[in-house]
Steps between C-alpha positions, in 0.01 A plus 500: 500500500744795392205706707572303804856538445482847521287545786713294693847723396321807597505474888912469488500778240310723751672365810879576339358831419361626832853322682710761256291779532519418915855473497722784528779612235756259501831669727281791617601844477854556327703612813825499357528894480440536861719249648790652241392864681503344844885378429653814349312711805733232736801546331444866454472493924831281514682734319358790647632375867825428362590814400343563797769334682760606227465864590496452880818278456636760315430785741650266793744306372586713225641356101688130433871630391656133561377144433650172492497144573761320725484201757146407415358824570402848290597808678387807371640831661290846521630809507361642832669223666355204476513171368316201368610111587296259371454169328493561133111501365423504865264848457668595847379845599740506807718825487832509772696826635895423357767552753794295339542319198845342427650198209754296602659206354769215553650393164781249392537280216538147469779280546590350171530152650174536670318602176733196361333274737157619473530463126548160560203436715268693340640412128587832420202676571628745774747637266191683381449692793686775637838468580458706831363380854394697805170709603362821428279732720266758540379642854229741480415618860186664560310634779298181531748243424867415364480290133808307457462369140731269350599320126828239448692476313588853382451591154515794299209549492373455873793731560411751274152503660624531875658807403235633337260454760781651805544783254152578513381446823834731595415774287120482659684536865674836370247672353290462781731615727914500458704243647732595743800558378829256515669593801173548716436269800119446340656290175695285744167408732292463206727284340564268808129520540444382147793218552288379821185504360624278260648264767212495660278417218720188433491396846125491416464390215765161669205475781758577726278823649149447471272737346393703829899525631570642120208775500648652869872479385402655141314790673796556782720502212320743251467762823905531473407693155 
């Protein structure tokens, strides 16, 4: 009996034997090494083209000597002239030719009855805020198009920033070429240019001139430079 047992065992012994020795190792070859080789040679490539790009930039467009963020937007200014508008962590590569840059600002504080009677309607949470009201500006022209960036209400610190940013874009105009000086007929066009421009991007930006009419007026306007 314990023969026949035996016997009968030994075919599925045999059989589980030739199915391992059949199949291959389990996972195959280890190919961990060369995948982790394949990714450092791509990243080694990416960096490669972006210093690439770095030192063409460079050569072109020449160092960043200003940076800041007002109105929604990060403007970066270069110091052969040009200058950077973009959405922040927008990886915009788009470089502009400055021709104006200029802050402005309408500030005036509160009435203390109307900050009485907001008090009362918001239960005292708008005595929080600032105590001023109006808008502040920043107008960047360029030889593709005029930004007219905004923030309300004024603070110190959007204040402090639009200065800043006119300061440096201003100091990027002289060294690439002095500004005319104060009693020169130049300062006066460019600055009725600039105060057009501006107009004209409202109008715009109200849909009162449609895109096409702005792009002809824009380019009449800039040949008066």
């Amino acid at each position: 009996m314990n023969e026949l047992r035996k016997k009968a065992s030994k075919p599925s012994e045999d059989s589980e034997g030739a199915r391992t020795a059949a199949s291959p190792e389990v996972g195959g070859p280890d190919r961990k090494p060369e995948k982790r080789e394949q990714r450092a040679q791509v990243k080694a490539q990416h960096r490669q083209e972006s210093d690439e790009r770095a030192a063409t930039d460079l050569a072109k467009y020449g160092r960043k000597v200003g940076q800041g963020v007002f109105g929604g937007r990060t403007i970066r200014f270069y110091d052969k002239g040009f200058v950077q508008v973009t959405m922040p962590l927008s990886g915009s590569r788009r470089f502009e030719r400055l021709l104006a840059v200029e802050a402005s600002s309408d500030v005036f504080k509160k009435s203390g009855l109307g900050r009485g009677a907001a008090a009362v309607a918001t239960l005292g949470l708008n005595l929080a805020s600032s105590n001023k009201r109006g808008d502040v500006y920043l107008t960047i022209t360029t030889e593709v198009t005029t930004h007219v960036l905004h923030e309300a209400p004024p603070t110190q610190s959007n204040l402090k920033s639009v200065k800043s940013l006119e300061a440096s874009g201003n100091a990027i105009l002289r060294a690439n070429g002095p500004l005319p000086t104060a009693d020169s007929a130049p300062v006066k066009v460019e600055s009725s240019t600039a105060q057009k421009l501006r107009e004209l991007a409202a109008l715009r930006e109200d849909g009162l001139v449609s895109a096409e009419e702005y792009q002809v007026l824009r380019a009449k306007l800039l040949d008066t430079l």
